[in-house]
PLY file of the C-alpha trace (Angstrom):
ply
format ascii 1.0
element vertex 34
property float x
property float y
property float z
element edge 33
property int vertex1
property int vertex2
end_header
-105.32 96.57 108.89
-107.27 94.76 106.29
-106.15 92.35 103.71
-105.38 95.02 100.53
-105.28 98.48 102.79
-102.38 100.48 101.98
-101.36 102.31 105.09
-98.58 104.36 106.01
-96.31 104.37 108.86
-94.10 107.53 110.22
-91.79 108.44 112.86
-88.26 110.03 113.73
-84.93 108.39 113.02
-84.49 105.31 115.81
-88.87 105.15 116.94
-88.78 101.77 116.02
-90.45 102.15 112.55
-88.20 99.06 110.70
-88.30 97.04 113.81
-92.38 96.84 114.16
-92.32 95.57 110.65
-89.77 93.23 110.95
-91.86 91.60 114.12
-95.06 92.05 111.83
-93.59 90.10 109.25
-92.43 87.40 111.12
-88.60 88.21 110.44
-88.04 87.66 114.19
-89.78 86.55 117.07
-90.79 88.30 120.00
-88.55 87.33 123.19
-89.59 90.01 125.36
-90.71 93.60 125.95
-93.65 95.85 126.97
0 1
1 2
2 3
3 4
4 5
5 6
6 7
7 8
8 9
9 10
10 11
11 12
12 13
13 14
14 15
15 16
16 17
17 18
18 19
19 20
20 21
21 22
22 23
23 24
24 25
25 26
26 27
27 28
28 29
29 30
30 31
31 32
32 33
């Protein structure tokens, strides 16, 4: 993603959609995962 892109992110209810931009935001940190 480049600085002043607008993109778009979609998924069912519960894929994870709020989560990946919580982590991409820095709102929490990454313990663990795959």
């Amino acid at each position: 993603i480049k600085k002043g892109q607008t993109i778009g992110l979609v998924g069912l209810t519960g894929s994870g959609k709020t989560s990946l931009l919580k982590l991409l935001m820095r709102e929490y940190d990454v313990i663990n995962g795959q």
